[in-house]
N, C-alpha and C positions, 0 to 999 in steps of 0.2 A: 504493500500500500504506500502509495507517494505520499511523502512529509508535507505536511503544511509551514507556512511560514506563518512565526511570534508575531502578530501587529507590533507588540513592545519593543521590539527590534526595528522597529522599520518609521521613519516619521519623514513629515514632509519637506524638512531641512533636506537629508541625504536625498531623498527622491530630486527634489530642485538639483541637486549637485549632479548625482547621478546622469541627470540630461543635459546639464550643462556643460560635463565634461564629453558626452555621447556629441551633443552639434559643434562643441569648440576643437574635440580632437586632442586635449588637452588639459592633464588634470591642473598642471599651473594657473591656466587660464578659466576653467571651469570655476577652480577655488578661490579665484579674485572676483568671479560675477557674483560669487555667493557670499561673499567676505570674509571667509574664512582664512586658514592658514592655510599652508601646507601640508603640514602634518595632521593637519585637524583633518583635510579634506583625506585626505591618505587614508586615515583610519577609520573614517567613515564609508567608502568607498570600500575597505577591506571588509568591514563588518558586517556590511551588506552584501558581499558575496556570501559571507559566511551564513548568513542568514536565509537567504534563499537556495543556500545548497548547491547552485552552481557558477561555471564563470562565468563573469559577464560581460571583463572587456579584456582585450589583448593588448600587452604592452608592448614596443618595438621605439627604436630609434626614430622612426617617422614620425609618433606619438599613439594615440590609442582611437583602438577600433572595437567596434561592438562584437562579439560573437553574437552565433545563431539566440543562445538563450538571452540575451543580452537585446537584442532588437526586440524580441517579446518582452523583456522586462520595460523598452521604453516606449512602447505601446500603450501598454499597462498605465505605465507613470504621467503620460499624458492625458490619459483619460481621467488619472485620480486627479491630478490638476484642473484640467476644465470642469471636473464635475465639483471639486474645491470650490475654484471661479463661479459656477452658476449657484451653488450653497449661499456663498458672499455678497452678491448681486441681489438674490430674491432676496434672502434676510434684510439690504440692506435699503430695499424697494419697500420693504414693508415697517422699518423704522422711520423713512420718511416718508411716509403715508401711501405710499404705489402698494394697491395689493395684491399685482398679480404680476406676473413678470413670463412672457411666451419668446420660444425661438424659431421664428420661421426663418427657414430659406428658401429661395426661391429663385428659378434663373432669370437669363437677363429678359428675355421675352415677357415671362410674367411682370416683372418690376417695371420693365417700362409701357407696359399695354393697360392691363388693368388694375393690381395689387395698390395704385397708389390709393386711387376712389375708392374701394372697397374699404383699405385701411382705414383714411379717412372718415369713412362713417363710423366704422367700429370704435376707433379711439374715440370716436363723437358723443358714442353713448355709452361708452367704456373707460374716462378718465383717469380711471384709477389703474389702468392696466396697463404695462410698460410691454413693447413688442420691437425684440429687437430681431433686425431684418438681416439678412445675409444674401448676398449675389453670389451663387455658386452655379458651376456647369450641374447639367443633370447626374449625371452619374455620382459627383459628390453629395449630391442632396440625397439621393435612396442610403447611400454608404452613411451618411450622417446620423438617418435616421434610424439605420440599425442599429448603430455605433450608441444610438441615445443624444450624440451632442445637438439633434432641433427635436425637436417636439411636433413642427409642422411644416411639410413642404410642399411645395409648387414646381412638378416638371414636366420635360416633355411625354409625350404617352410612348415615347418607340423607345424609353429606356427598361431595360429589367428593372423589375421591381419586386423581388422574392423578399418575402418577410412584412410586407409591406397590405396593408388597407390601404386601396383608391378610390377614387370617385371622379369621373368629370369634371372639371372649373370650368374652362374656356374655351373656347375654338378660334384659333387665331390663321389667317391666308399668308401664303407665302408667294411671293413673285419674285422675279427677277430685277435688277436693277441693273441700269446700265447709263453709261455718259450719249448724252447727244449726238457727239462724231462715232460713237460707237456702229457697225453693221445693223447690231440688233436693233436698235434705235427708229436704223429707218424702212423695216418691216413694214408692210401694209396693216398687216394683223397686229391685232394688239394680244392675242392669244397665241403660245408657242406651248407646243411640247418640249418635255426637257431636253429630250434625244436630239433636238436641232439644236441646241444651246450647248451644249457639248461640241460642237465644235468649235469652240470656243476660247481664250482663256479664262479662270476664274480668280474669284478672290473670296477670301474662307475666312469662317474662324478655325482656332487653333486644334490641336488631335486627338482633345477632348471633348469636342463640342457636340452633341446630339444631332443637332442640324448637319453638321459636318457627316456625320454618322450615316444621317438620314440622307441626304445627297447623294454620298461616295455610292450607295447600296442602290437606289437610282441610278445612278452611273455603272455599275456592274450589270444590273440586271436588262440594263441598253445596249450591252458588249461593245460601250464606249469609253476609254478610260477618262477621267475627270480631271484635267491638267490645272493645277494650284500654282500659281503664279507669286502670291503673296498672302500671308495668314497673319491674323493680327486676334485680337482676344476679346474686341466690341463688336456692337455694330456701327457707332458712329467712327470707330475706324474703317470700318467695314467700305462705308459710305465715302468717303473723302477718298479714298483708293480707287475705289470704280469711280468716284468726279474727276481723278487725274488720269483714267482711261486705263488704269495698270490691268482691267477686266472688269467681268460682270458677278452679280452676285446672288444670292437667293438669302431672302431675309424675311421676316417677319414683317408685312405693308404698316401695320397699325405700328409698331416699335419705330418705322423710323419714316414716317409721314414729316416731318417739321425736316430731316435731313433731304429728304427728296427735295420740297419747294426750294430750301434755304441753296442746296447743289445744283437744283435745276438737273435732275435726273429725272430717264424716262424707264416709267418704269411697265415692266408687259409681266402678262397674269398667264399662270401657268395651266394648261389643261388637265395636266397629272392629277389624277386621283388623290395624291400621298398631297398634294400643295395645300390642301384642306388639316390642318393639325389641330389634335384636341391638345391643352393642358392638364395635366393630372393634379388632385389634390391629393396628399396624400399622409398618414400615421405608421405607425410601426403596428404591426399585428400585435396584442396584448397588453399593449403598451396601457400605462392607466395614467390618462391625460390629465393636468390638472383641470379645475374650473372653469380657469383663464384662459387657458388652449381650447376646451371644449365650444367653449365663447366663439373664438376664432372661426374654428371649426364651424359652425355653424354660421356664422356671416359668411365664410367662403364658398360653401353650399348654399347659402340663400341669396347670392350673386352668380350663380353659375347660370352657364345658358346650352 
């Protein structure tokens, strides 16, 4: 039977040192972010091996590297800290009179299409409730959720979502964008299939990005490769790259309508089936929501369309 680890052994000094020496590489430098000694840091660092039973960093002339057990141990240690951080936060929301404290996240499409107005009303009848909001790709927001560090997210529907309770939000249209001296621009049609836009170059987000995801598999299943010309991490990067012609782009219409007029881009609507996208709402399966999130929770479903 595997040993358990003392808690009395273990406290949130060492854990802080522990990672600190894990991202600096460095117990000298770990032990100055923490304020400690050297020695002090040394023996804490020992006694936490010892405590856990195995090794957890390797030492060499380069400086220090995590072993396998060692990367789970600071997994571990990050989770007890964020979940430290949101402890500190709601208690501290509820001393100064906020009684309720929610983590959504939500990607960019959501944040800039509809999650402000909705908010909006929520905090309108909900004052006392603090909602802090996070921009994350899709794939991060399900991982989040499992993980526990949000409480409620917002993403696209074409990501996995194992673990997870969804439901419908949104349905947002996806088109094409492209600069005026562009070919596609001076189409007669204002409707293209993607397959003709592919011969094209494009402009992406980055190789996390769902939309990216969703394209690229559009692009395979056309037997046309999808040529990424430039990738950037917005959409209002997104936009200013296709106004300087470096390509065309497929984006969410309603996320970046003030980009359009403001660029003077022309934008054409796709016939593709997939160009039609729901937004998912989503919890962690079993999860036991608070109040406050349930709150959410319901204003997000009773905006959905």
């Amino acid at each position: 039977m595997a040993s358990t680890i003392n808690p009395a052994r273990v406290d949130f000094v060492t854990l802080r040192l522990f990672c600190a020496v894990a991202q600096s590489g460095s117990i000298t430098k770990g032990a100055e972010a923490c304020h400690l000694a050297l020695s002090a840091a040394s023996r804490r660092l020992s006694d936490f091996e010892t405590a856990t039973g195995s090794k957890l960093l390797e030492r060499s002339s380069q400086g220090i590297a995590l072993t396998p057990a060692g990367h789970v141990a600071m997994q571990h240690a990050m989770r007890l800290f964020q979940g430290f951080e949101q402890f500190s936060s709601e208690l501290g929301d509820y001393s100064s009179g906020v009684r309720g404290h929610v983590r959504l996240w939500a990607n960019m499409s959501a944040l800039t299409e509809f999650l402000p107005t909705t908010l909006a009303a929520f905090l309108g009848k909900h004052p006392d409730i603090r909602v802090e909001v996070e921009e994350q790709l899709s794939g991060d927001i399900v991982r989040a959720l499992v993980d526990g560090l949000a409480d409620v997210g917002v993403f696209a529907e074409n990501t996995p979502a194992y673990g997870l309770d969804v439901a419908p939000f949104q349905t947002d249209e996806l088109v094409v964008l492209c600069a005026k001296p562009h070919p596609l621009a001076r189409l007669r049609t204002k409707q293209v299939d993607f397959k003709t836009c592919l011969a094209h170059e494009f402009v992406g987000l980055n190789r996390s990005s769902s939309l990216l995801e969703l394209t690229s598999r559009a692009a395979e299943q056309a037997g046309i490769p999808m040529r990424l010309r430039v990738q950037v991490r917005s959409f209002d990067a997104m936009c200013h790259m296709i106004a300087a012609n470096l390509g065309i782009g497929v984006v969410p219409l309603a996320a970046c309508k003030a980009q359009v007029a403001a660029l003077d881009l022309k934008v054409v609507h796709l016939k593709d089936a997939w160009a039609t996208r729901r937004l998912l709402m989503a919890t962690k399966t079993g999860a036991a929501l608070s109040p406050a999130a349930q709150l959410l929770v319901q204003q997000l479903l009773a905006s959905s369309n």
